[in-house]
N, C-alpha and C positions, 0 to 999 in steps of 0.2 A: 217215698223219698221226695215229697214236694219240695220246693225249694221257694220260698214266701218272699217277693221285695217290697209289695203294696201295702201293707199291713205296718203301721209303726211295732219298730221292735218292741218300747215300752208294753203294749198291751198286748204284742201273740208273744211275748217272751219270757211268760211259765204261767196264763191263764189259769188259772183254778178262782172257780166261785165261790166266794164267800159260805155257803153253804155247806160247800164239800171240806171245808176247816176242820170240823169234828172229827173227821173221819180222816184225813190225811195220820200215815204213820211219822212216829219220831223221829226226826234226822237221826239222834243220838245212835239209832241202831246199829247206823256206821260210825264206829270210832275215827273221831278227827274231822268229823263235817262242822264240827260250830267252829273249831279254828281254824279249818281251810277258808268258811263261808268268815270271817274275821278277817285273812289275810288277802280274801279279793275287794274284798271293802278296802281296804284300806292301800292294796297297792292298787288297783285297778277302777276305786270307786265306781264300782257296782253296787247294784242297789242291795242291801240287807232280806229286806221284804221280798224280793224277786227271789233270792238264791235261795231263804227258807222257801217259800212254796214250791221251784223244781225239784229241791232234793227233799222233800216233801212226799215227791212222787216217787224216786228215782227207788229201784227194787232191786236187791241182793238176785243176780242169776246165778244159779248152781252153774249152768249149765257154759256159761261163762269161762269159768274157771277150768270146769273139766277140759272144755275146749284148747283152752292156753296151755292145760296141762299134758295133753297129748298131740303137738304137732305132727304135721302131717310128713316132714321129714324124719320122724322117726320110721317109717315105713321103708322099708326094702327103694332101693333105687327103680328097678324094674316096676315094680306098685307104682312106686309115687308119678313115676316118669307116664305111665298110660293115663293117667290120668287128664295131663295134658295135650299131650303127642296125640294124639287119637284124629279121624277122619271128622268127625263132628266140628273139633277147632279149628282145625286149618279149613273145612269148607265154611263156617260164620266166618272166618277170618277172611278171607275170600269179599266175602260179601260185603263184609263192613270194610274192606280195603275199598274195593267199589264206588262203593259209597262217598268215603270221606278222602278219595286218592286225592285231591286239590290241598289237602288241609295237611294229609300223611307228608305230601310230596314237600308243601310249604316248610315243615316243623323241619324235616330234616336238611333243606336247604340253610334255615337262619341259625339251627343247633347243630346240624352235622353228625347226629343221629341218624343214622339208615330208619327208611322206612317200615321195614319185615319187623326191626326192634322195638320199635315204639308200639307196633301193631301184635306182638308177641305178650308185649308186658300187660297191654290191658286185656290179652285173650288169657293170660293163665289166672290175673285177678279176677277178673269177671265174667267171662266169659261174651268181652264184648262189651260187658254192660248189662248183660241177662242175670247176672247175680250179684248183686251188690250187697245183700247181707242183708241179713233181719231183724238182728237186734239191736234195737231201741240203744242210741248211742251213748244216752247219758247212764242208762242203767249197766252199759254193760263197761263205760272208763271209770263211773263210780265203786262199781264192785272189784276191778282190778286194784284200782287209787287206793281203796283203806281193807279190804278182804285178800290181796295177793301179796303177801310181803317180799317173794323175792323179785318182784320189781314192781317195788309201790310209788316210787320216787317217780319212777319215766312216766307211769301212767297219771299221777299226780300232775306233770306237765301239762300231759296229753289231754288233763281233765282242764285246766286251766286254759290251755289253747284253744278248746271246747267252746266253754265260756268268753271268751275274746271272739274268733271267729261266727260265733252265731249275732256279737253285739253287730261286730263288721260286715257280717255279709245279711244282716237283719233276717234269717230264720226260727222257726220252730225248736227249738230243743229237744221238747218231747214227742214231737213229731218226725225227726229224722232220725234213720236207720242206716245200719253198713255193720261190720264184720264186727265178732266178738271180739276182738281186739280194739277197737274203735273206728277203724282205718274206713273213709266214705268214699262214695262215689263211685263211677266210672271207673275209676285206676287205682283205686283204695290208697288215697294218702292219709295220713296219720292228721288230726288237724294242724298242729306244728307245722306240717310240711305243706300243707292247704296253704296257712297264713304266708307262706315263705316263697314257694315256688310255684304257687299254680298263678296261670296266665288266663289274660281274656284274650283267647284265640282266633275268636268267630268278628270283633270289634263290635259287641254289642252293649259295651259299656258295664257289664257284668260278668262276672267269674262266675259259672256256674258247674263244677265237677260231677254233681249229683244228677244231673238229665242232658249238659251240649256235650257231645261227644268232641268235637272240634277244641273246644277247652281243656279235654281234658286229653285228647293226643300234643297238642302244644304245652301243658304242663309237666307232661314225663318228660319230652326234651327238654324241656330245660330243667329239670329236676336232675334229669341222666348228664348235662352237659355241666351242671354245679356241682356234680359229683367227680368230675374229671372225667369225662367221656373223650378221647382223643379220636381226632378224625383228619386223618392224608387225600380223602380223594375229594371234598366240594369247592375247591379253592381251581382259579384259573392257571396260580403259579403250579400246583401239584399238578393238575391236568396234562399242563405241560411241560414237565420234568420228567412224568410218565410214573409220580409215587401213584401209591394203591392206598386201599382202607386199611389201618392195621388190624393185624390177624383177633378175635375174639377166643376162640378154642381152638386148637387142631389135634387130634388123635397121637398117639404115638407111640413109636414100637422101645419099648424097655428090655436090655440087656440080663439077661439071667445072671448075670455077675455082676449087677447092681446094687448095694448093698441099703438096708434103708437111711445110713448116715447121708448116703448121697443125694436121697431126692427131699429135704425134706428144706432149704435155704433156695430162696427164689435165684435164679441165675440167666444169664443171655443161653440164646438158642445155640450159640457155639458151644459155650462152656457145659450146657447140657449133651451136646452131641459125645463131647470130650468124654463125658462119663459114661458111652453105653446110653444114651436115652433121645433119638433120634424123630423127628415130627414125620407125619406120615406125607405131607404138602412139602413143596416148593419155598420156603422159606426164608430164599433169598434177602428180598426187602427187609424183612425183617431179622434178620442175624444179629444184631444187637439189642435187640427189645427183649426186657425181663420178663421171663414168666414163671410159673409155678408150677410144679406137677401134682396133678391129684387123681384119684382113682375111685372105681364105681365097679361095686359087685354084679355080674353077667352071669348068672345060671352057676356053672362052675369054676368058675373063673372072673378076670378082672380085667377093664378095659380101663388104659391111661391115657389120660389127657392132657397137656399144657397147655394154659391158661393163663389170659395176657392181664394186662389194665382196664379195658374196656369188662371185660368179666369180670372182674375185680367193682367196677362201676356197678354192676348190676345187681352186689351182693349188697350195696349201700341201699337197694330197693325194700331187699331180704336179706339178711344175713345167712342166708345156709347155698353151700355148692350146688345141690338137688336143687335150688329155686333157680339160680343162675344159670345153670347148662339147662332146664327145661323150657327156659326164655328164649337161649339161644336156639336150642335144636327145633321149637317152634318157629322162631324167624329161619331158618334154613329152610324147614318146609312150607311154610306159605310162600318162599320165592322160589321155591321149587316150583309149586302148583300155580305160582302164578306162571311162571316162563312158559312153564307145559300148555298152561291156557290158551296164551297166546300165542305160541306157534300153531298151534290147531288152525 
């Protein structure tokens, strides 16, 4: 995952030697590459010559595909959920909080992002930064772009973003990697969302997602904070009024005479109470704040939730409930383990 600024983009940006021409395969293999590489030219004025010789290289992954095609939220809750939750992540999490607590502590002051959260979202994408994905990125938003048709359009963006953000931020093409889906870096953002929201955090004049972690903890806040992330407690007037953070999740006990017409239309925490469906917290503050009710299969049974705006924020990360409650119940536990730390 190098990340190249020294090197003019013109020349590390699709290097192929003259010699290696014979042998390079057909773009045509992908249907729609001489008119995608047509309409970057022409909207984007990029160079012709450049765009044949990457997608020159760039290789259909099977394995690509299989990947997209079997999410990992199709697994059972309990599965998917240890996956994350586990002793491993919360203790790196531990450690890289350590580490970058000036930076964690910063992002959430100027975005209002909790710390635990920001430090949650890049432990379940990366693990910190330890996994950031292996596949070759052009090969693997080329094979979605014209080989996935039920979303060939987004990745067609995502392919174009590609293209832009490597002219912008003067990298390798075929030398940078991250997740079958295309998403790079540290906190796996999509490039779209690279070009869009990521911050230079560390002030060293460049945005680097793919190796300064400091970049790319100030990127998810403000990533999370353009997605409407609402926050009552970093303000001097909140502090002292005596508001609180608003609630993210909180458990809750459901009425056996609940019927499913009634939990399925978001409503205030009274108008739920009304119905038989009661938060397991103190919920005070929050008595007029919308939420949702959703539910997670537990062995033999099912455990319910309500779930505010701020969760709702985190599914703009991911789209699936199983990503969002395993961000949250991660930042629970690392401020668990952190408290515990330090009272020792």
């Amino acid at each position: 995952m190098k990340l190249i600024y020294a090197i003019p983009l013109l020349v590390l940006f699709f290097a192929v030697h003259p010699a290696d021409a014979a042998t390079l395969p057909d773009t045509a293999e992908f249907s729609g590459i001489p008119g995608f590489i047509d309409e970057m030219v022409a909207k984007h004025k990029l160079k012709r010559a450049e765009l044949d010789r990457v997608f020159a290289h760039a290789q259909h992954v099977q394995a690509v595909i299989d990947a997209i095609s079997r999410p990992a939220t199709l697994k059972p809750w309990l599965e998917y959920r240890a996956a994350f939750i586990n002793p491993q992540r919360v203790r790196l999490g531990l450690e890289f909080w350590h580490k970058y607590q000036k930076s964690l502590r910063r992002a959430e002051q100027e975005y209002g992002v909790p710390q635990e959260i920001i430090l949650a979202v890049i432990g379940v994408e990366t693990i910190y930064g330890q996994d950031a994905g292996t596949f070759r990125t052009i090969d693997a938003l080329t094979t979605l772009a014209f080989d996935y048709p039920p979303r060939a359009a987004f990745f067609r963006s995502e392919l174009e973003n590609f293209l832009l953000l490597a002219r912008e931020q003067q990298f390798d093409l075929l030398a940078i990697r991250g997740s079958y889906a295309g998403a790079l870096g540290i906190p796996q953002f999509m490039p779209s969302s690279y070009r869009v929201y990521a911050v230079d955090f560390n002030g060293n004049n460049r945005i680097n997602l793919l190796r300064e972690a400091p970049d790319a903890i100030g990127s998810v806040a403000n990533y999370l904070k353009a997605y409407g992330w609402v926050d009552g407690a970093h303000t001097k007037s909140a502090h002292a009024k005596g508001v609180v953070a608003p609630p993210i999740a909180v458990r809750a006990q459901v009425s056996e005479k609940v019927c499913a017409g009634d939990i399925i239309t978001p409503r205030t925490i009274a108008a739920w109470s009304a119905v038989g469906i009661v938060p397991s917290e103190n919920l005070a503050d929050a008595h007029d704040e919308t939420a949702r009710l959703i539910d997670y299969t537990v062995g033999e049974g099912k455990e319910f939730w309500l779930v505010f705006n701020n969760f709702d924020v985190i599914t703009r990360y991911n789209n699936s409930d199983f990503y969002a409650m395993s961000v949250f119940q991660l930042a629970e536990a690392l401020k668990e383990a952190r408290n515990t730390s330090h009272a020792k």
